[in-house]
N, C-alpha and C positions, 0 to 999 in steps of 0.2 A: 610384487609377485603373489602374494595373500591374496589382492583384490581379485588377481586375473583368475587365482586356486577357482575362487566362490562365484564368480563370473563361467566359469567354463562347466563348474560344479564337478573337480577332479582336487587330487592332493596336489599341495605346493610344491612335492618330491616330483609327481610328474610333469608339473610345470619346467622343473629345473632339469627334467630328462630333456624334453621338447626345444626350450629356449638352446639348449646347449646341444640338440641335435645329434642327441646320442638314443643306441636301441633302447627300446623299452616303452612306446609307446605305438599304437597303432594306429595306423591315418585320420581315421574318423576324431582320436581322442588330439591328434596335434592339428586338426583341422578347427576344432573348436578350440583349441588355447588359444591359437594366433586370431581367431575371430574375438574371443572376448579383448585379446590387448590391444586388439585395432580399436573397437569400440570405447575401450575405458582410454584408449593413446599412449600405449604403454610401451615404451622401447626398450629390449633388453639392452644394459650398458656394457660393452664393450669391454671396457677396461673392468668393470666389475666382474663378468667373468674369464677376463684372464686370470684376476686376483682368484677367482674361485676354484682353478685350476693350480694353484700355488699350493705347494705341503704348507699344510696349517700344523701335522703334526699334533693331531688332536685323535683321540677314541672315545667316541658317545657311546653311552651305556646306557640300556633301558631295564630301567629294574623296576618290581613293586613293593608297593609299603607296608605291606602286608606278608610276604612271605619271610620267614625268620632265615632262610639260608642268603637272602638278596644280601643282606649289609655286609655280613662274611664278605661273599665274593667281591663287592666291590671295593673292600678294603683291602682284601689282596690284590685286585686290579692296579690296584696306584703304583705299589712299589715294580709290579712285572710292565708297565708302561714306561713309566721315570728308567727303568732299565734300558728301555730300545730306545729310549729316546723320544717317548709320546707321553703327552697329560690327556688325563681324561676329562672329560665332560659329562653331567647327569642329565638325563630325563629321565621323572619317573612317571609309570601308570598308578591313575588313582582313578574312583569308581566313576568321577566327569572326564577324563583323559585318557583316551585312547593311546596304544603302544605306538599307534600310526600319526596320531599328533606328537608322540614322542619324537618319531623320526623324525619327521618333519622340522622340529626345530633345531636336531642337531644338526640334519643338513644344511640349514641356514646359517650354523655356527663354523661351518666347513667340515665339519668330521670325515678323515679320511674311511674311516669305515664302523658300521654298529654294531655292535654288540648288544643281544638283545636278550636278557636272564629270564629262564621259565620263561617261554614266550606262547603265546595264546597258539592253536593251530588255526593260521592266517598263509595257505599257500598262496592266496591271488595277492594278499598285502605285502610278502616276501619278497616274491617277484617283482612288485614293483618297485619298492623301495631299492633294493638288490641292484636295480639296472641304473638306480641313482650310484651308491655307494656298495662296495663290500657288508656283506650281514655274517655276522657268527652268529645262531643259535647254542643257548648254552643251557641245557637241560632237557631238548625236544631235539627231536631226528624233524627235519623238517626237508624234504625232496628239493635236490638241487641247490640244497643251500650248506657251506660248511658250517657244521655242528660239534659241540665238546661235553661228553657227559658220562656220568658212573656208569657203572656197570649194573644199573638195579636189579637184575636178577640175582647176582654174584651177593649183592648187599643184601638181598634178604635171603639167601640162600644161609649166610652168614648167622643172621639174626638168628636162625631157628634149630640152625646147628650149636651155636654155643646154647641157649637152651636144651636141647637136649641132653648134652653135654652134662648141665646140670642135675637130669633127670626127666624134666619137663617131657609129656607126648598131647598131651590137651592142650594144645597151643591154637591160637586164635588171631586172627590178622583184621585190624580196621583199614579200610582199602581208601585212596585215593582220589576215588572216579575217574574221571577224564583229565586231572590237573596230569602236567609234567611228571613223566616217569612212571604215575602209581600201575601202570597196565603191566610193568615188566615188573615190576614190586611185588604186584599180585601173584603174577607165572611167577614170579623167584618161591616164594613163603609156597604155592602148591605143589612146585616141584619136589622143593626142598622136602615137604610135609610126606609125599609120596617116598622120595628116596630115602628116608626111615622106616618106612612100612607104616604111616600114620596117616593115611587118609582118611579113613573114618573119622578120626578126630579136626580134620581142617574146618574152619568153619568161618567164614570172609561177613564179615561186618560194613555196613554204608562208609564215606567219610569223604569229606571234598579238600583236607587239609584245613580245616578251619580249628578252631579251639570248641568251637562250639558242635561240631561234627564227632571231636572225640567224645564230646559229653554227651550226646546223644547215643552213642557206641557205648559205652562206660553205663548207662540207662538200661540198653536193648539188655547186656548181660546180665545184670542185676535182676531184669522182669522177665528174661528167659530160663530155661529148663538148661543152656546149655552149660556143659561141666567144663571149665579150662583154669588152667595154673599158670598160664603166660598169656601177654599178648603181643603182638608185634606192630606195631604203627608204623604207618606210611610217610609220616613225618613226625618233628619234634612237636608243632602245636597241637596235632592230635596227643598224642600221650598228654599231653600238659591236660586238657580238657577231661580224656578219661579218665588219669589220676586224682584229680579233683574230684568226679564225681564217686568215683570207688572209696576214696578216703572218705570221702561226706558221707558215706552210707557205712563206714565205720574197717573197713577194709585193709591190712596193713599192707605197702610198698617195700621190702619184697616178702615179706613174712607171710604173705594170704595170696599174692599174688605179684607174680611179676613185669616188667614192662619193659620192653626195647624199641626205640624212636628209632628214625632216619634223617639222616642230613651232619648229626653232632654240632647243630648249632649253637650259637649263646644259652639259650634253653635249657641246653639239657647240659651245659656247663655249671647252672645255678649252683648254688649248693647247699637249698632247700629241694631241689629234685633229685640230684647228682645222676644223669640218666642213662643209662645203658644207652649207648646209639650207636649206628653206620655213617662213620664219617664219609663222606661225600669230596673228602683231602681236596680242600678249594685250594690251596697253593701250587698246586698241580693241576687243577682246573684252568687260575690265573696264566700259567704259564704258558700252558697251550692255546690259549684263546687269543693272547697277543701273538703267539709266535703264528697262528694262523690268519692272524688278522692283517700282521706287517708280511706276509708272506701273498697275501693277497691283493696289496696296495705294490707292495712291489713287481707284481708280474709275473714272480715266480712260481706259482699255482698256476693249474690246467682247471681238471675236473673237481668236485665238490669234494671236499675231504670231510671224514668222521673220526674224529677221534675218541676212543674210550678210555676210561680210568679206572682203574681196578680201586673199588671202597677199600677200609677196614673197619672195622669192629673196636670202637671206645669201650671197654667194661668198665662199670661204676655201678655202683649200692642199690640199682632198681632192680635188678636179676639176683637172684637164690637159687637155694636147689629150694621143690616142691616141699612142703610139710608131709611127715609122714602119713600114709594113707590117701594123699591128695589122688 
């Protein structure tokens, strides 16, 4: 099937739509798969895929190795599978490995359906995969496709209220970019920031979720003019990055200044950071992700479902109230 994928020059996922004569594929594109298996003499087997139409019983997970909330989730994945009656199977993205040759191979492993963590915005790649297998998106509202994810307005609406709370109003937000979530992360912390009557003091900083994005962030304040006593990160590895560089410029956590991440991953469990953060409650996540996923292999779903999960708020040692005069 490989051969025919790079022969037709399409994915193996739509080869597997094509051979198995299911929607999802359009004349021109199953016109050219069955011309390349004529040419390489490739006969789809029969019996192979009735086997491929057999519950394997199996949930593929596409995760990366890079983001700190991934191993979370997929440690709670295991026990909400082995519950309904499914193991999981791994693919993950790495900087040579597309999420799409992710797929790809679990649907060669049979996976009745994917589950795909912080997933890239890929609508044409969804679709396709999609018409192979079931897909959950789990961190990304992805059209058409059901998806499971916090409430990130809620979670940072969160963040900037118990701040306050402590006294804090020069509050500061390292933003996300375009990764998973950080857009509604953003509107949460300027909402929030307004419904105090503190806009003047909002002030949104770069960040792509890298460690090195918060240390960049953790830079811009030090060599800017601007005045704040909190900040709030769009995840756990930004804070790790700006703590770092604020403490190397001599700065104390929470005595000079304070910090609240997102996700409450391993992270900010350390207990060299102990870190204020918006738990992202992955076993609630877990739940719904399989209960949508077997809910979708079963037939019992119509239209696309979304489901939300309401954060909470982890408090730990990074948050104070401001120094007097702050």
């Amino acid at each position: 099937m490989a051969d025919v994928a790079r022969r037709a020059k399409v994915s193996r996922a739509l080869v597997s739509i094509v051979f198995r004569n299911e929607p999802g594929a359009s004349r021109e594109s199953r016109e050219r798969v069955w011309q390349a298996a004529k040419e390489l003499g490739y006969r789809p087997n029969s019996s192979a895929r009735q086997l491929r139409r057999a519950r394997s019983k199996h949930l593929g997970v596409i995760y990366t190795m890079t983001h700190g909330l991934d191993a979370d989730l997929v440690e709670a994945l295991y026990p909400a599978a082995e519950e309904a009656g499914f193991s999981i199977a791994l693919g993950a993205i790495t900087a040579t490995r597309s999420w799409r040759r992710a797929a790809e191979e679990l649907l060669e492993f049979r996976c009745e359906a994917i589950i795909v963590i912080a997933p890239e915005d890929d609508p044409a790649g969804f679709v396709e995969v999609s018409a192979a297998s079931p897909v959950i998106a789990v961190g990304r509202r992805i059209a058409g496709i059901d998806s499971v994810h916090i409430d990130d307005h809620a979670g940072s609406r969160l963040a900037v209220d118990h701040l306050v709370e402590l006294g804090h109003s020069k509050i500061v937000h390292v933003d996300g970019g375009s990764q998973p979530g950080a857009a509604g992360r953003r509107q949460g912390y300027l909402d929030a920031m307004s419904a105090h009557g503190l806009e003047r003091f909002a002030h949104v900083l770069p960040g792509d979720y890298s460690e090195v994005s918060g240390a960049h962030a953790g830079s811009a304040l030090l060599e800017s003019d601007v005045d704040c006593t909190a900040v709030v990160t769009a995840n756990d590895r930004m804070a790790v990055g700006l703590i770092s560089r604020l403490t190397g410029a001599g700065l104390r956590v929470p005595k000079d200044i304070s910090v609240v991440g997102t996700d409450n991953s391993a992270l900010a469990r350390m207990s060299h950071l102990d870190l204020t953060s918006v738990s992202q409650c992955v076993p609630a996540l877990a739940t719904h992700v399989v209960e949508l996923a077997i809910g979708r292999i079963d037939g019992s779903m119509a239209a696309a479902a979304e489901v939300t999960v309401d954060p909470e708020l982890v408090v730990r040692t990074s948050t104070a109230s401001p120094r007097a005069g702050s």
